[in-house]
Residue, then its C-alpha position, 0 to 999 in steps of 0.5 A: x024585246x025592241x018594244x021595252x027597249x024603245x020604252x027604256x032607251x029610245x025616249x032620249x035624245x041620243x037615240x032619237x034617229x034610230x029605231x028599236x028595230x035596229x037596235x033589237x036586231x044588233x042585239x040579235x046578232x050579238x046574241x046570234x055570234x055574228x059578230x062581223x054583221x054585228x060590226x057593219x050594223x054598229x056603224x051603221x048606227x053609229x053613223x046616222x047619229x049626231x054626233x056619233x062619238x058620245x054615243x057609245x058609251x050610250x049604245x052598249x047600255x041600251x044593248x045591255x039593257x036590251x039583252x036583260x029584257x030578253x032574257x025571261x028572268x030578267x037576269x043581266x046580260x051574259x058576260x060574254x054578250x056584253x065583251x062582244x057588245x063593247x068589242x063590236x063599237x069599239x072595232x066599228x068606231x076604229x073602222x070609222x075613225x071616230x074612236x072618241x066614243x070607244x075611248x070613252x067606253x073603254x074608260x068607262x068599262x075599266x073603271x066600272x065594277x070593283x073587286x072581283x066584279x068587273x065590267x067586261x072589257x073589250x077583246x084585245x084584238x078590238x083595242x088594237x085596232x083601237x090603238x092602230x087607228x088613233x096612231x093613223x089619226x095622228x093621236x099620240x098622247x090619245x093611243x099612250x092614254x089607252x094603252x095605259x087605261x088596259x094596263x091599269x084594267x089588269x089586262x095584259x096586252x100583246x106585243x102588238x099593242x106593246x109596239x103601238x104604243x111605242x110608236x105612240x111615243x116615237x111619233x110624239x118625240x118621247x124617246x126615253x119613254x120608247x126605250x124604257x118600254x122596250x127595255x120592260x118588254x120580256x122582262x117586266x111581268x106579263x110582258x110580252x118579249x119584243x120583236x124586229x118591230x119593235x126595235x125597228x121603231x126605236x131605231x129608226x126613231x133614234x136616228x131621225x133625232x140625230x142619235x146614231x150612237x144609241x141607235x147603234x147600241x140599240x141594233x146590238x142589244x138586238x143580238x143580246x136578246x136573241x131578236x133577229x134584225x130583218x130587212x127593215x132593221x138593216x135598211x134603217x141601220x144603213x140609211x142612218x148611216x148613209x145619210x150620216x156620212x159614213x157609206x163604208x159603214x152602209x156597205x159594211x152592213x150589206x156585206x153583212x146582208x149579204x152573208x148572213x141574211x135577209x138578203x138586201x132588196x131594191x130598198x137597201x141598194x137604193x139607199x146605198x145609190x143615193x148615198x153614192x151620188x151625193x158623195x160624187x162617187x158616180x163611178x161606183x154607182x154601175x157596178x151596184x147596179x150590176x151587183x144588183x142584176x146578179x142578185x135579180x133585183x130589178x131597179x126601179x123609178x126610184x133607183x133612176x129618180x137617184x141616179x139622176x139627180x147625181x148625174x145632174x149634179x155632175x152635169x153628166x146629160x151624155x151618160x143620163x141620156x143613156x141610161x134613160x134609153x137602158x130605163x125604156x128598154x127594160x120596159x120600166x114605166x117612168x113616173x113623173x116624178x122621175x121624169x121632172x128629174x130627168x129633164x131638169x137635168x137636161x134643161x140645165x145643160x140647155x138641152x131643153x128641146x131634147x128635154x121637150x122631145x123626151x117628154x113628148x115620147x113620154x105623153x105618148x107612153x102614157x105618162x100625164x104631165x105634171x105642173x112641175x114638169x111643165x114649169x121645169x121645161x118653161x123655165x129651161x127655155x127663159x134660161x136660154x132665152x128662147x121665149x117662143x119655147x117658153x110660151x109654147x109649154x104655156x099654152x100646152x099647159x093651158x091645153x091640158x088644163x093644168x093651172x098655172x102657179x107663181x113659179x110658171x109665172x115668175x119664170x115667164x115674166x123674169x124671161x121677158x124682163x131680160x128682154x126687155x119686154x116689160x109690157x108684156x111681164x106686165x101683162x103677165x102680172x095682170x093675168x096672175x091677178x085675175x087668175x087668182x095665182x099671188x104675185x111672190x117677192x121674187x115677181x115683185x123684185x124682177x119688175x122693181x129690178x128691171x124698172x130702175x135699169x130702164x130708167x125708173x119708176x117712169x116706165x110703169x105703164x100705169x098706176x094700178x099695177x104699181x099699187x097691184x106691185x106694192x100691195x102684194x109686197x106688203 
């Protein structure tokens, strides 16, 4: 077999870096059942070609063309051989994600035969994953392309390819066409009923384009169609209504949670904390957090990362200090973005070396600094005028190798300006230079801006860093 299959196939150029060996034994394995080791053996194939999207469509032939040679009597390849043949590059190209060449096949595939005679088609659980990779590809108009090529083919696709395909078209803004899907599902023939998926990708679709109101009536429809709403569903409804305004109407839905079922989470409470602080309402906050330990839910970074932040707003470092010291003793490990929160709000209160402490405890708890955390802390103390501070978070940044950006530079050089330390800003945008960081309008003003208060252009220290100045800011 591989020798008529070298003979017939292996002469073009497509198939020129693989051998008749390799090809015969995928078909082998096809042939054999084995069709997991048929997959790992396809990509293989596929990858050592160039490029491995055209040749597909090429590769299934050529493992036609082999079975046929196999067979004693010359007859075509058995349906079955060739069903799983196609489903084998399609789930290898989706493994790859190189789908280019099984949309190709796919198409091909669809269109091939007429009346009763048809090509077989690839299994539905391989166009799925088909679908699912080109949705994670970013691939939306594709992912529609092929759902509508398995409608047309007569194939009657799952309720997972349903709701991949109104993902598709969430993601690619056509929400009319995502609630005309949804509205077919169950009702159209050979229609599979929807689930809390579906009605999930909607709803949260439709809040994000600001129509709550059609979101609304899609959670009631749920109800009218005997689909439950889970976890996701709630959370979405009360997320869009939070972050609407309107919290009483988030609260009402965790009561119905709460009654009814399934129970709020981490999730649902964290919404509702988030909500909470933005309005300013923080001292409504403890008792979610107590309602939160009666139900066993655990807060966690992002819960913290929210209370925070509100906290912050308010200007509260007393009770944030204090429910950091609740955060250690529960043995929750911080996360940096947290910590950035954190310490920002100290640092704007001017506690900036208690920020400093707190990040040193962390350090030694194992948290790795950020960048941000280190400029948060670097400009904390330029805001207080402590310039030693300041440049002693520079070189711990240097330390540890952590590159600095125009933020890190633009606080250090505003901090010196008000000191009128203009040589050594200079400097600075020197080394910004030559550190490859670009200089951004906000440098540019604060030199301009201290120039004139200490009398003018006269006080550049030479003429480089003036046209350096001026040729960033063009």
């Amino acid at each position: 077999m591989s020798r008529l299959l070298c003979r017939r196939h292996l002469s073009s150029s497509v198939f020129a870096s693989a051998s008749a060996a390799c090809l015969s034994e995928l078909a082998s394995l096809l042939a054999a059942g084995r069709f997991h080791r048929s997959v790992d053996f396809a990509k293989s194939l596929l990858l050592s070609s160039h490029p491995p999207a055209a040749n597909v469509p090429d590769l299934y032939h050529a493992l036609a063309a082999a079975a046929a040679a196999a067979d004693c009597h010359g007859d075509p390849a058995p349906h079955s051989f060739l069903c799983d043949a196609a489903s084998a590059l399609v789930v290898a190209s989706a493994r790859l994600r190189q789908p280019d060449g099984a949309l190709r096949l796919l198409s091909l595939l669809a269109s091939a035969g007429d009346g009763a005679v048809r090509a077989p088609l690839p299994s539905l659980s391989s166009c799925n994953l088909l679908l699912e990779s080109l949705l994670s590809l970013d691939r939306h108009a594709d992912a529609r392309a092929a759902f509508g090529v398995l409608v047309a083919a007569g194939v009657r696709p799952d309720t997972f390819a349903w709701n991949k395909a109104i993902q598709a078209s969430v993601a690619a803004g056509d929400l009319d066409e995502a609630v005309g899907m949804l509205q077919r599902m169950g009702r159209d023939e050979g229609a599979p009923p929807p689930d809390a998926f579906s009605y999930n990708v909607v709803i949260a679709g439709l809040w994000r384009a600001g129509k709550g109101s059609d979101a609304l009536k899609m959670f009631d429809e749920m109800a009218e169609r005997g689909v439950a709403p889970n976890r996701i569903t709630y959370n979405t409804m009360i997320d869009g209504h939070v972050k609407g305004g309107d919290l009483e109407a988030g609260f009402r839905l965790r009561d119905q949670m709460l009654h009814e079922g399934p129970k709020p989470n981490v999730i649902t409470y964290n919404i509702l904390l988030s909500g909470l602080c933005r309005a300013g309402r923080m001292d409504e906050t403890r008792a979610l957090l107590d309602e939160m330990a009666s139900h066993r839910l655990v807060p966690d970074g992002f819960t913290y990362s929210i209370l925070f932040d509100g906290l912050t707003r308010n200007g509260d470092s007393w009770t944030m200090l204090s429910l950091f010291g609740e955060y250690l003793k529960k043995g929750i490990m911080i996360g940096s973005y947290t910590c950035s929160i954190f310490l920002n709000g100290l640092c704007k209160e001017g506690k900036v070396a208690k920020a400093e402490q707190v990040l040193e405890m962390l350090v030694h708890t194992g948290l790795t600094p950020t960048r941000v955390i280190y400029n948060t802390l670097i400009n904390g103390y330029c805001q207080i005028r402590d310039l030693q501070g300041a440049f002693s978070i520079f070189e711990q940044m240097r330390s540890r190798h952590i590159r600095s950006d125009h933020i890190t530079y633009n606080a250090l050089i505003n901090g010196l300006c008000k000191a009128e330390m203009v040589t050594k800003a200079e400097d600075l945008v020197m080394e910004m230079e030559n550190s490859g960081v670009d200089l951004s309008v906000e440098t540019f003003n604060t030199l301009i801006d201290t120039y004139g208060l200490m009398g003018g252009l006269a006080n550049l220290r030479n003429v480089s860093l003036f046209y350096l100045i001026c040729k960033r800011r063009v």
